[in-house]
N, C-alpha and C positions, 0 to 999 in steps of 0.2 A: 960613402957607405962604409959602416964597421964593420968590414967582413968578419975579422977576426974575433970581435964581440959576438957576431951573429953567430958563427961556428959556435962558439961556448955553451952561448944560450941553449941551441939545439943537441948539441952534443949533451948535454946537461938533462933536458927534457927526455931526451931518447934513451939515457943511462935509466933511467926506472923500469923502462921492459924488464930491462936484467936483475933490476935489484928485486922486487917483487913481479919476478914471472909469473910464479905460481897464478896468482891473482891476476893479475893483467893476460897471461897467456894461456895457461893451461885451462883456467875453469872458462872460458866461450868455447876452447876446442870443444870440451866435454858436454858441455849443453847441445853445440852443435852435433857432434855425435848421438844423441840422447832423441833431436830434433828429429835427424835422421831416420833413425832406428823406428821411432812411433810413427811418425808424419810419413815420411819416403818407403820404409819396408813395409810396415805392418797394415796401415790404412790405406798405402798406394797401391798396396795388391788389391783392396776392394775399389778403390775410386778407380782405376785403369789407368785409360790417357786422359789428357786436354790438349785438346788443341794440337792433335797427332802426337803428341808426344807423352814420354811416360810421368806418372805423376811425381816421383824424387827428380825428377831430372827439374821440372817445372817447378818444385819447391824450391831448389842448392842456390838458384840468382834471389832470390829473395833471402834467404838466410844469407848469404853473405854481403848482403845490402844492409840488414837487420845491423849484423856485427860491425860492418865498415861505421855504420852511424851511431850505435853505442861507443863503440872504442874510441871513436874522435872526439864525439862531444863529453865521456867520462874522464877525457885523459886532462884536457884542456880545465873544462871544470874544474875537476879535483884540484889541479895544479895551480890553477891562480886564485882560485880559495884558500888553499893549504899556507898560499907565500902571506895572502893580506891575514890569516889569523896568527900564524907565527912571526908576524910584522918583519917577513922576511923581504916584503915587495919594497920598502925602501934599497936595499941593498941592489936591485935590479932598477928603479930609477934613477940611482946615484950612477950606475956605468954609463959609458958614454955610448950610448945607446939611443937613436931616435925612437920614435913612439910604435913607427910603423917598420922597424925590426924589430921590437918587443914583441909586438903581434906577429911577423913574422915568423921570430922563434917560435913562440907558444904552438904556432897553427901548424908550424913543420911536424914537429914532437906530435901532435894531434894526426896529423896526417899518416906519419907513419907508424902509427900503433895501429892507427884504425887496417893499413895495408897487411899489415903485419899478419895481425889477427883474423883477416879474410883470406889472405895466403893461407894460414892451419884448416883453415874450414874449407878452405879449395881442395888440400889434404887430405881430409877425411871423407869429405864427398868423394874423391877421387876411388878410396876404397870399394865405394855401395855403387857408382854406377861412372860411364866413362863421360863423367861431365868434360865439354868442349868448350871454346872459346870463338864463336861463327866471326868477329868483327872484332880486333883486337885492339883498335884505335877509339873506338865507340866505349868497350869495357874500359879499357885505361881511363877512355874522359869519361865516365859514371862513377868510375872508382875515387878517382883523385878530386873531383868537384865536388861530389856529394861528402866525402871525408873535409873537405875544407869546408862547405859549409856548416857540418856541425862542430867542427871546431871554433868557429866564429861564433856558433850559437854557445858553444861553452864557455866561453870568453864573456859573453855576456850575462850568463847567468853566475859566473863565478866569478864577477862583477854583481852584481845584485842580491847576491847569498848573503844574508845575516851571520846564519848555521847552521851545521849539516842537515839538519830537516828541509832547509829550503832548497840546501844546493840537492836533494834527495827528488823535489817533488817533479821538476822538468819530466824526469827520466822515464818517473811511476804513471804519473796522470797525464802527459803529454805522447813524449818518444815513443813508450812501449803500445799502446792503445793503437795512437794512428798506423806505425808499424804494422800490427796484426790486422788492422782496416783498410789497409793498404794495398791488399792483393798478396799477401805474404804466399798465403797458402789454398787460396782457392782463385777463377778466375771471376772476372767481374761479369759474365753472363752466367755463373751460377748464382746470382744471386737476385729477387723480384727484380725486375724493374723499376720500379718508386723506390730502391733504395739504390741505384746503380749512379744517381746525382750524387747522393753523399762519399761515395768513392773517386767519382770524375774532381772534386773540390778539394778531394786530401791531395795535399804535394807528397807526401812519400808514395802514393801510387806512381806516380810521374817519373819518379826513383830506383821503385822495384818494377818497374813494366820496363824501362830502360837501360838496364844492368839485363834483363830476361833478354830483353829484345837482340842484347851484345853478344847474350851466351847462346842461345837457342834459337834465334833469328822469328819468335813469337812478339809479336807485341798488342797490345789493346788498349792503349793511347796515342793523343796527339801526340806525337815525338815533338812537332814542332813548337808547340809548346809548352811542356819539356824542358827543349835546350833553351826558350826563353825564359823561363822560369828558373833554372838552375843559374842561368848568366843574374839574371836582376837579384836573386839572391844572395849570392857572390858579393857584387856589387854593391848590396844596399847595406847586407850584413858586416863589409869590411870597413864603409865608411863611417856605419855606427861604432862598432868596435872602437877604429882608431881615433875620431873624437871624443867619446871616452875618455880614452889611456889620454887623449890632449887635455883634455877637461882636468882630468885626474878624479875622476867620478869615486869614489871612495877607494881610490890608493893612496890618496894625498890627505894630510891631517893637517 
C-alpha cells in the first residue's frame, strides 16, 4: 500500500475546504441557519411537538443528514469531473497509486467535507435549541457511512458527467427531492396513509430516521434494515466504483 501517495491524494482533496471556503463552508452554514430560522423557530412554534419532542429539535437530524449527503456527493463529483475535463486525471493514473486508493482518496476528501459541514450546522443548531447526541456510536456510524455512500455515488456520476448540466442534474432531480420526501421535516404519520409506502421505499428515510433516532432516541423505521441497507450500499457502491477506475471507464483514452 502507498501510504504516502494516499496521504497526498487526500491531503490534496481536503486542501479545497480552505481554498474555496466560502462556497464549500460558509453558504450550507447559512442555509442551515436560514432552514432554522423558518422551519425550527417560526413554524415549530405553530406545529408544537412530535413525537414528544419539540419540533427544531426533530428537524436539526435531518438537516444535518441533508448536508452530510450534499457535501460528500458534491465534493467527490465535482472533483473527478473537474480532473477528467482539465485531462488532469492522467496525471493521477500515472502515480503509483492502485485503483482502490484512488477511490480511497476521493472518498476520504468526500467524507470529510461532508463532517466538516455537519459539524457548522451542529453549530448553529446548537445556538436555537440544546440539540444532544442520545447514542454516540450510532451518530458516528450514520454519519460516516452515509457520507461514504454518497461519496461513492459521486464518484460515479463524475464518472458519467459529459458536463456541467449532467454532473448538475443527480443533485436537482434526485438528491434534493428524495431528501425533502424523506422525513426531512415532518413525520411519516403525518402524512395519509396511501402515501406513507412511498416514504417506507425511499432510502434517504432510512438515513434521516437513523441519524434522529442517534440524536433524539425517536425513530420510525426498520433500523434493521437500515443497517442492511446502508451495509449492501456501501458494498455494492465500492465494488462498482473501483471496477470502473479498473476499467478505466472514461478516464482512460
Amino acid at each position: 500500500m502507498n501510504t504516502i501517495g494516499l496521504y497526498a491524494l487526500i491531503e490534496y482533496e481536503v486542501s479545497k475546504l480552505w481554498r474555496v471556503w466560502i462556497q464549500i463552508l460558509v453558504t450550507p452554514w447559512i442555509s442551515a441557519l436560514l432552514y432554522i430560522l423558518i422551519f425550527g423557530q417560526i413554524v415549530g412554534r405553530r406545529i408544537g411537538e412530535i413525537s414528544g419532542v419539540s419540533y427544531i429539535d426533530f428537524v436539526v437530524p435531518g438537516l444535518l443528514m441533508m448536508n452530510v449527503m450534499q457535501s460528500a456527493f458534491s465534493h467527490t463529483s465535482s472533483s473527478l469531473y473537474f480532473r477528467r475535463f482539465v485531462k488532469n486525471i492522467e496525471e493521477l493514473l500515472a502515480a503509483p497509486l492502485s485503483y482502490m486508493e484512488m477511490v480511497a482518496g476521493f472518498v476520504t476528501g468526500g467524507i470529510i467535507r461532508g463532517l466538516v459541514v455537519a459539524a457548522g450546522v451542529y453549530a448553529v443548531a446548537f445556538l436555537f435549541t440544546a440539540t444532544s447526541v442520545a447514542h454516540i456510536f450510532l451518530f458516528i456510524f450514520y454519519s460516516v457511512s452515509v457520507a461514504l455512500i454518497f461519496s461513492l455515488l459521486g464518484l460515479l456520476i463524475g464518472l458519467w458527467s459529459e458536463n456541467f448540466e449532467q454532473l448538475a442534474i443527480p443533485q436537482t432531480f434526485v438528491i434534493m427531492p428524495l431528501t425533502f420526501l424523506g422525513g426531512l421535516f415532518n413525520s411519516i404519520h403525518m402524512l395519509p396513509e396511501k402515501f406513507q409506502w412511498f416514504v417506507k421505499i425511499n432510502p434517504f428515510f432510512y438515513f434521516v430516521d437513523g441519524l434522529r433516532y442517534s440524536m433524539i432516541g425517536i425513530s420510525e423505521s426498520n433500523r434493521t434494515l437500515g443497517f442492511v441497507l446502508i451495509f449492501a450500499l456501501v458494498f455494492g457502491l465500492g465494488f462498482l466504483v473501483w471496477y470502473l477506475f479498473k476499467k478505466g471507464y472514461k478516464i482512460r483514452t
